[in-house]
C-alpha positions in Angstrom: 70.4 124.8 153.3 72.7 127.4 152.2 73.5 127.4 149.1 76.5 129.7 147.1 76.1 131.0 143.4 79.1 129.6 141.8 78.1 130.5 138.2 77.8 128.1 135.3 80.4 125.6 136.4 78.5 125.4 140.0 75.3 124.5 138.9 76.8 122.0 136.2 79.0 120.1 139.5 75.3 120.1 141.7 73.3 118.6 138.8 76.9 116.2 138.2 76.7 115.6 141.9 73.1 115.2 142.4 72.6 113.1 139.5 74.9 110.3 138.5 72.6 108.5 136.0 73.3 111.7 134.2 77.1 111.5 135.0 77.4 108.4 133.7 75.1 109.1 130.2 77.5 111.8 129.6 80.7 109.8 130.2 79.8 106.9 128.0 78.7 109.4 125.4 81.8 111.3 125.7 83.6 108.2 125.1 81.9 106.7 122.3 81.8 110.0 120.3 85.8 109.6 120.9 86.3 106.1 119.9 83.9 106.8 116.6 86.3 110.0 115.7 89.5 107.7 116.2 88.0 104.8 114.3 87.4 107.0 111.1 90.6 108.8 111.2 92.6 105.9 111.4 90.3 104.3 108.6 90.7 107.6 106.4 94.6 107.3 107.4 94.9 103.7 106.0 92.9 104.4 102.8 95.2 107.4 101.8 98.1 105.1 102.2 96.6 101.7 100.4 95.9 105.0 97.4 99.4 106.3 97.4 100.7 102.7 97.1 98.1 102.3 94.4 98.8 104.8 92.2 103.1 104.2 92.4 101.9 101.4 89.5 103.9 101.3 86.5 107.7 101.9 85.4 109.7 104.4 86.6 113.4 106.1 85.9 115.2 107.8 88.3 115.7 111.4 86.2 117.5 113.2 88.6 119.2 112.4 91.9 119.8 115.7 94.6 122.2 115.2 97.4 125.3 117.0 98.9 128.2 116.3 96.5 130.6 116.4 99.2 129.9 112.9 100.2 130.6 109.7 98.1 127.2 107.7 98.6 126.4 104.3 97.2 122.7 103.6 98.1 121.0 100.3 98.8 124.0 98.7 99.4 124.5 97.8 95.9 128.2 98.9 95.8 127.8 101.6 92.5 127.9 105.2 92.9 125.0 107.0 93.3 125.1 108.6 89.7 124.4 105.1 88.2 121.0 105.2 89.4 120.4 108.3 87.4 118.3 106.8 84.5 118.0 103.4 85.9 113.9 101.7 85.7 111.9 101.1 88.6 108.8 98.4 87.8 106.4 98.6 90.6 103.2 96.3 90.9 101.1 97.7 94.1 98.9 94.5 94.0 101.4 92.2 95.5 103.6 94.8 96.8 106.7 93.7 94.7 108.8 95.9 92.2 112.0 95.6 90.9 114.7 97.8 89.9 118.0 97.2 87.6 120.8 100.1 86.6 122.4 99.5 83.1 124.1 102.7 82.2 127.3 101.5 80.1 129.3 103.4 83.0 128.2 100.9 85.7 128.1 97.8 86.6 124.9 96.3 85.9 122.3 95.3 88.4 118.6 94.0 88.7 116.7 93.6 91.9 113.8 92.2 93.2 111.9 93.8 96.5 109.0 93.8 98.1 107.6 97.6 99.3 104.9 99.3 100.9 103.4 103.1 101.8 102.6 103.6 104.9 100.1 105.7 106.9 102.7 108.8 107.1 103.8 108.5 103.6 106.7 106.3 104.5 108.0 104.3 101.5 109.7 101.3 102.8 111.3 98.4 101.3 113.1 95.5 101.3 115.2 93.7 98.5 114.9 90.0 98.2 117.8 87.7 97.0 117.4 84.9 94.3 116.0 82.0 96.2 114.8 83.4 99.5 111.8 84.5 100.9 110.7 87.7 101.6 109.3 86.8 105.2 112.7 85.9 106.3 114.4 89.4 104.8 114.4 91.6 108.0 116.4 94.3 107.0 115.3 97.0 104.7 115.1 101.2 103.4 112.7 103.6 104.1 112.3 106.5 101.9 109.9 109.7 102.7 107.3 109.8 99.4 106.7 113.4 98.2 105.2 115.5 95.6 103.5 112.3 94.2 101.5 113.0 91.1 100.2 110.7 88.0 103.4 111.3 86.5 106.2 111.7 88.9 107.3 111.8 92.2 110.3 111.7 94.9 111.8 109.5 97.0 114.2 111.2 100.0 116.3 108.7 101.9 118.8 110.5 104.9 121.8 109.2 104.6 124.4 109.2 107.7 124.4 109.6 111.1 122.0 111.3 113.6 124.8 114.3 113.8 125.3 114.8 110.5 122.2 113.7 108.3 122.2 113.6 104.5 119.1 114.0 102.3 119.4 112.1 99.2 116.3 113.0 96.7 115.1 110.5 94.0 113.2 112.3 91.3 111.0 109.7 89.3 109.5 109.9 85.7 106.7 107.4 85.0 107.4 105.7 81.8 104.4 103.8 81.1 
């Protein structure tokens, strides 16, 4: 038999090729060392996001709000400018996933809503406001906010505003009260 010297990768394809036991050892190992490395990172992924949502307990106010004053925005389809929001409370209770939040700044109208939110894996804040009298599995619609900058004591909420061509950032700067 003639054989060639192919270097490191030809001997590793004649002991692949001559011995498929050892083949198949090395596949099966290949993928259970890759399911294993998925499983915790996904695992790690959820427990990050179940802590975020955790540590959002508490009451809120809105402190600040940044956005680009050229445009008129009234968020969450609530129908009041965005400025009312400034200083309005935010309750949030992570253990049922509800919160609520109501605007009563003598300048605006006043408002008090219920909703049901969540953090998810990539740091998405999303919820959903629930009418008087209906349930919150038949709401379908809802906001998501990207969470940033989270601390004990504060963080932000960005929302973008607008169309795909011309996106708006809007900023929520939160104050934990108690």
């Amino acid at each position: 038999m003639f054989f060639f010297d192919f270097g490191i990768f030809g001997t590793i394809f004649y002991y692949l090729y001559i011995n498929k036991q050892f083949m198949k050892n090395l596949l099966l190992t290949g993928l259970f060392g890759s399911m294993v490395a998925v499983s915790c990172s996904t695992a790690n992924q959820a427990q990050s996001a179940r802590n975020d949502n955790y540590s959002l307990k508490g009451t809120w106010q809105i402190t600040n709000v940044d956005y680009d004053k050229n445009y008129k925005i009234k968020p969450f389809d609530e129908g009041v400018d965005i400025n009312c929001f400034v200083g309005s409370q935010w309750k949030l209770v992570p253990n049922n996933n509800t919160g609520s939040y109501s605007i009563s700044e003598s300048a605006c109208p006043g408002v008090n809503t219920q909703f049901k939110f969540n953090v998810t894996t990539d740091r998405q804040f999303s919820f959903k406001k629930i009418p008087n009298g209906t349930k919150a599995k038949t709401v379908t619609a809802g906001y998501f906010l990207q969470l940033q900058n989270q601390s004990p004591n504060s963080f932000e909420l960005v929302q973008t505003v607008g169309d795909s061509s011309a996106p708006v950032n809007v900023v929520y700067h939160f104050q934990k009260i108690n």
